[in-house]
C-alpha positions as CSV (number, residue, x, y, z in Angstrom):
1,X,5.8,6.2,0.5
2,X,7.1,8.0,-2.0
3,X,9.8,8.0,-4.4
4,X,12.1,11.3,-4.7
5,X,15.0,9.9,-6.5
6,X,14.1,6.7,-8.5
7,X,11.3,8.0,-10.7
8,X,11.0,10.1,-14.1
9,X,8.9,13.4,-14.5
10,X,8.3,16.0,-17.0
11,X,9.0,19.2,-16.4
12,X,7.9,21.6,-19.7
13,X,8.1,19.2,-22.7
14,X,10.0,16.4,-21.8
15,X,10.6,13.7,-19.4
16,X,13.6,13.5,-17.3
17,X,14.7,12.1,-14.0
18,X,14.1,13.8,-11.3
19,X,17.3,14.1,-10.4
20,X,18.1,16.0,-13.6
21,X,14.7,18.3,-13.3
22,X,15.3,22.0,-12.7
23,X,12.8,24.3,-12.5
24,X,14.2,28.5,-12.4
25,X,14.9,30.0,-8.5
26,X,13.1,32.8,-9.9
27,X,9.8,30.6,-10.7
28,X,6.9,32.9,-9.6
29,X,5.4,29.8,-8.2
30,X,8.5,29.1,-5.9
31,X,9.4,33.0,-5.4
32,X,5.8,34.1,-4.1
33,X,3.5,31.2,-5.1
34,X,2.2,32.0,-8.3
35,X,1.0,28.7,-9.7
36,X,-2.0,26.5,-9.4
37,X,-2.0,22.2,-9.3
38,X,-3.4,19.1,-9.2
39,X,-3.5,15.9,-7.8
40,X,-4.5,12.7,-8.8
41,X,-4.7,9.1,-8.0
42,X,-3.5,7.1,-10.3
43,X,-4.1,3.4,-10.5
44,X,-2.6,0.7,-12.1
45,X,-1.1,3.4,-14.5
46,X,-4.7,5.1,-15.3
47,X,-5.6,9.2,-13.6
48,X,-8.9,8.8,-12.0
49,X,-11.4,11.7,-13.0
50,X,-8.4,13.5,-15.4
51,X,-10.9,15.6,-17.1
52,X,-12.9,16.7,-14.1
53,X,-8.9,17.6,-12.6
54,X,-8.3,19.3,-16.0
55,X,-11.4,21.2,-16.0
56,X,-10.7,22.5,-12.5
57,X,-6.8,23.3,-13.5
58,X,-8.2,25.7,-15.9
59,X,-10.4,27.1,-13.5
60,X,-7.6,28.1,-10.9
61,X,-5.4,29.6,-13.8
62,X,-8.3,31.9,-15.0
63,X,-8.7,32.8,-11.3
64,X,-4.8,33.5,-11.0
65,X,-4.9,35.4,-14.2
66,X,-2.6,32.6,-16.3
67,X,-2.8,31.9,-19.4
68,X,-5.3,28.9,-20.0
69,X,-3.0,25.2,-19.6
70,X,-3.1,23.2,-23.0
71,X,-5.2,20.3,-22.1
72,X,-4.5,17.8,-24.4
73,X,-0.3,18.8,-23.4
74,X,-1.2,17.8,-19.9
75,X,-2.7,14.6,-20.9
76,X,0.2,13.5,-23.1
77,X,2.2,14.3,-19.7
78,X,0.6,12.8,-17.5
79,X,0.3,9.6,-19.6
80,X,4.2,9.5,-20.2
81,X,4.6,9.5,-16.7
82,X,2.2,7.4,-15.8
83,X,4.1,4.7,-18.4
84,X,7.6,5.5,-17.8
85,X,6.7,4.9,-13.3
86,X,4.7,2.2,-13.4
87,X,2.7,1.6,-9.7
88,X,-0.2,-0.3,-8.2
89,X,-1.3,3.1,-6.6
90,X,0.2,6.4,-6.9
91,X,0.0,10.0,-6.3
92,X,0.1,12.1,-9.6
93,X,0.8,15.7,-9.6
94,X,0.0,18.4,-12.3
95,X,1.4,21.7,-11.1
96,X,1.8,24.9,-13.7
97,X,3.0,28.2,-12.5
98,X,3.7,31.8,-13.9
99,X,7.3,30.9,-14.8
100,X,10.5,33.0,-14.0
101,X,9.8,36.2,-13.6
102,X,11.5,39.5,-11.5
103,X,11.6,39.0,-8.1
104,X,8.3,40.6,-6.6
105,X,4.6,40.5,-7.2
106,X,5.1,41.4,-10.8
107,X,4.6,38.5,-13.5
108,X,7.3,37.9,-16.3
109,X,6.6,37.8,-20.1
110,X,7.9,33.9,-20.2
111,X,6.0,30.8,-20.8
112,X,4.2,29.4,-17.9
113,X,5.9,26.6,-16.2
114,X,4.4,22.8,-16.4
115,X,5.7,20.2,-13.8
116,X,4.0,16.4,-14.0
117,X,5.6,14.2,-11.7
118,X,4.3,11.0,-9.3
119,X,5.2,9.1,-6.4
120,X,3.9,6.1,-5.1
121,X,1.3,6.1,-2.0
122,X,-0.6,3.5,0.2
123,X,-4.7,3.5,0.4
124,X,-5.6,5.4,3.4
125,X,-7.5,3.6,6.3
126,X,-11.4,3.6,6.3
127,X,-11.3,6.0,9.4
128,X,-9.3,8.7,11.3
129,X,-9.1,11.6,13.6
130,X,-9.3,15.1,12.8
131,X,-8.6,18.3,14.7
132,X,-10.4,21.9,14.2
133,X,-8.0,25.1,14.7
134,X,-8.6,28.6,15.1
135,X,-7.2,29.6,12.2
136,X,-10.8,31.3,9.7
137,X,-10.6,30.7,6.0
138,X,-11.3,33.9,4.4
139,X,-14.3,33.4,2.2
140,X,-14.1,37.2,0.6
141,X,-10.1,36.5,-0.5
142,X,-9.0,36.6,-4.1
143,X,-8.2,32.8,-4.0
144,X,-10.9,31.9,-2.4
145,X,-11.8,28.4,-4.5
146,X,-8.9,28.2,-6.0
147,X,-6.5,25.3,-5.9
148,X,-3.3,27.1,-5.6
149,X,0.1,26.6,-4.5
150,X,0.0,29.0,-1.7
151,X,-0.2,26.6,0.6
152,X,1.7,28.0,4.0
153,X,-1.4,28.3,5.9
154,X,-2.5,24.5,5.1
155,X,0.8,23.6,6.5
156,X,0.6,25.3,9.5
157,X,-2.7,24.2,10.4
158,X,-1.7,20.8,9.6
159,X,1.2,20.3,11.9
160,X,-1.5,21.3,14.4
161,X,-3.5,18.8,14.0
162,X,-0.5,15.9,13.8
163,X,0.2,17.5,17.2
164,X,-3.0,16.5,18.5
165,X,-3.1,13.2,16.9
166,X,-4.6,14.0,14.1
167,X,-4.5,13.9,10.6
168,X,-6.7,16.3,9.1
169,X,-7.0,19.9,10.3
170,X,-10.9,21.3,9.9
171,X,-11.3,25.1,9.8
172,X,-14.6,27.5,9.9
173,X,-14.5,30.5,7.1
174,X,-14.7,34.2,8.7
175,X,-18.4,34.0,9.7
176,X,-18.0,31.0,12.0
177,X,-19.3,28.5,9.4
178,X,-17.6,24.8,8.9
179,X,-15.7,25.1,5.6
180,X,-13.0,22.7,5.0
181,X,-10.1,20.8,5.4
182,X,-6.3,21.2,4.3
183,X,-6.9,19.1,2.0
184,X,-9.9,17.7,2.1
185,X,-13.9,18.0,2.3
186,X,-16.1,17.7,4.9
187,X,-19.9,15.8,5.1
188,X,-21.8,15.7,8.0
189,X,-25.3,13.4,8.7
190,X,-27.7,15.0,10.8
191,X,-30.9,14.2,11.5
192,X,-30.3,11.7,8.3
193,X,-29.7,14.3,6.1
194,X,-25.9,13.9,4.3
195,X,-24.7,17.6,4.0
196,X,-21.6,19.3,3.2
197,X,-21.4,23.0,3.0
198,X,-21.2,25.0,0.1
199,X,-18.7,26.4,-2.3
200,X,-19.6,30.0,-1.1
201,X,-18.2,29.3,2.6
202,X,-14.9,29.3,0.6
203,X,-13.8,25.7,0.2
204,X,-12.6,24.4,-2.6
205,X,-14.8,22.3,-5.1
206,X,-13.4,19.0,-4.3
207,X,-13.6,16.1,-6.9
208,X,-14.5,13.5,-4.8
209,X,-17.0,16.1,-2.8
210,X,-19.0,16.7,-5.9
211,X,-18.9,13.0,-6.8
212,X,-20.3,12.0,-3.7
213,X,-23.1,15.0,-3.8
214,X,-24.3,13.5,-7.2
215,X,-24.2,9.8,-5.9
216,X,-25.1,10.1,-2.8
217,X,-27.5,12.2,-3.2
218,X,-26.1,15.1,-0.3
219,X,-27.2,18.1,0.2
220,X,-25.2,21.7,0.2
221,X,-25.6,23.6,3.3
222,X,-24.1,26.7,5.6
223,X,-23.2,25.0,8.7
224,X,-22.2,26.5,11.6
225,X,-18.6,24.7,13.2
226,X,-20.9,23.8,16.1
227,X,-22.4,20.6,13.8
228,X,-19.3,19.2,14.4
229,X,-20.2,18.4,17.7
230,X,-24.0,17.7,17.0
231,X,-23.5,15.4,13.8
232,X,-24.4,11.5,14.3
233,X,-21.6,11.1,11.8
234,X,-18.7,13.0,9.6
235,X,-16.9,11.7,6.7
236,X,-13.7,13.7,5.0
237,X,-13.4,13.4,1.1
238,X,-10.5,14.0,-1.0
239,X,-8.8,12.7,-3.7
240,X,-7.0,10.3,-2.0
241,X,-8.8,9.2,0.8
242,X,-11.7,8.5,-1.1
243,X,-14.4,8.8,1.7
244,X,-12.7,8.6,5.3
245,X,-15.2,8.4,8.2
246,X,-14.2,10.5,11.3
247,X,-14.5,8.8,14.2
248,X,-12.6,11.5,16.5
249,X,-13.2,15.1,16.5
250,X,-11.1,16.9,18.8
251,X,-11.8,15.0,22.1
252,X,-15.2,13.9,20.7
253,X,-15.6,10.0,19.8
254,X,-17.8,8.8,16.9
255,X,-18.6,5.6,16.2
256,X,-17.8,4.6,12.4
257,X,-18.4,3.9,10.2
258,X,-22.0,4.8,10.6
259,X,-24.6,3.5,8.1
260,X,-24.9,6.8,6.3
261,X,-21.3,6.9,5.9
262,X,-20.6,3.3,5.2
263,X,-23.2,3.5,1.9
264,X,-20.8,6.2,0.5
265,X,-18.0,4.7,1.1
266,X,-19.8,1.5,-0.7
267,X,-21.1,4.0,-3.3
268,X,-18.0,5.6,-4.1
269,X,-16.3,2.2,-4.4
270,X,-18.5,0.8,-6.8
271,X,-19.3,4.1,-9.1
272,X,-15.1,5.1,-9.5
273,X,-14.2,1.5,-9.7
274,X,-17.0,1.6,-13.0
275,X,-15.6,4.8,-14.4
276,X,-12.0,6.1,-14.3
277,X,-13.3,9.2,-15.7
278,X,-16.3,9.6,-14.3
């Protein structure tokens, strides 16, 4: 659950409580969602994989066009934070923006904006459901890859899927291929084979999904949304989820964990619990 009122974030270059943070109406992340962000988990007061989040925060900026976030500012952040809300397990989130700026497409000559804040969260169970919809991410868009916080569609398509029961919404990119989740990657095992498609179907470049591709030794691959229905087993991954096997899809039952999935899950346990910044 997390913690709106109780805890202490920084916003900028200082901490405050949340109660006392203001961000500008006139954000350009708020006014037409100019802004890029990460999350974390955070355990027992450490980020798990910080400069592999880092890395990719960069990477969205440069796609956005912002000016390159100051690393080692965002550490010091994230570590005040992390000391001044101290939590078994927790959600923390980096988000930096294009600051205020006129209202319209048009950027401002201000400062970016840099929010750090965390709440607390529970460990997700081993398995779930997820739903597909018939909503196509565009592969060919200008944010395709990026982790940005335009994130209407995500929440559209996930309210469908909590209507079904679910709670992870799949989608297919423009040409019919499997792509992601909102907010989460996808593996599939077929034939034995651990796949997950590629970064050029348009999905983001998970943390977790790369992990698992370099310990688990997967394999990239264009799939078409069909697999889903062919695939002895499917496994989301995500930063807090960890590895999730799917044991529903739609109306389709799996049984799960399967062995395939149940290694990574093992895998992924071991390695991260090893290496907080792996």
């Amino acid at each position: 659950m997390q913690r709106p009122t109780d805890s202490t974030i920084w916003v900028n270059d200082s901490l405050v409580d949340t109660g006392d943070a203001n961000v500008s109406v006139l954000d350009h992340g708020l006014t037409v969602g100019d802004g890029v962000f990460e999350t974390m988990k955070a355990v027992d007061g450490r980020a798990f994989a910080l400069t592999r989040h880092l890395e990719r925060l960069t990477r969205s900026a440069r796609g956005l066009g912002l000016p390159d976030p100051d690393p080692e500012r965002i550490r010091e952040a994230c570590a005040q934070v992390l000391r001044a809300n101290p939590m078994p397990l927790g959600r923390l989130r980096v988000t930096y923006t294009g600051g205020t700026a006129p209202l319209g497409s048009e950027r401002g000559e201000v400062a970016p904006t840099l929010v750090v804040a965390i709440g607390d969260t529970a460990r997700r169970p081993d398995t779930t459901a997820v739903a597909t919809v018939a909503w196509r991410r565009n592969e060919h868009s200008a944010v395709a890859g990026l982790k940005t916080t335009s994130y209407a569609e995500n929440v559209v398509a996930l309210a469908a899927a909590h209507r079904q029961g679910a709670s992870e919404a799949l989608l297919a990119n423009t040409a019919g291929r499997l792509c992601e989740g909102t907010g989460s990657n996808v593996f599939v095992v077929l034939g034995g084979r651990l796949l997950t498609p590629t970064l050029a179907s348009g999905c983001l470049a998970g943390i977790t999904r790369r992990l698992v591709v370099d310990w688990c030794d997967a394999e990239e691959a264009d799939l078409p949304l069909s697999v889903l229905q062919e695939a002895d087993e499917v496994f989301l991954t995500s930063t807090l989820r960890d590895v999730q096997a799917v044991t529903r899809i739609d109306g389709r039952e799996l049984a799960g964990p399967g062995p395939v999935t149940a290694k990574a899950m093992a895998v992924f346990t071991e390695r991260s619990g090893d290496d907080l910044d792996p």
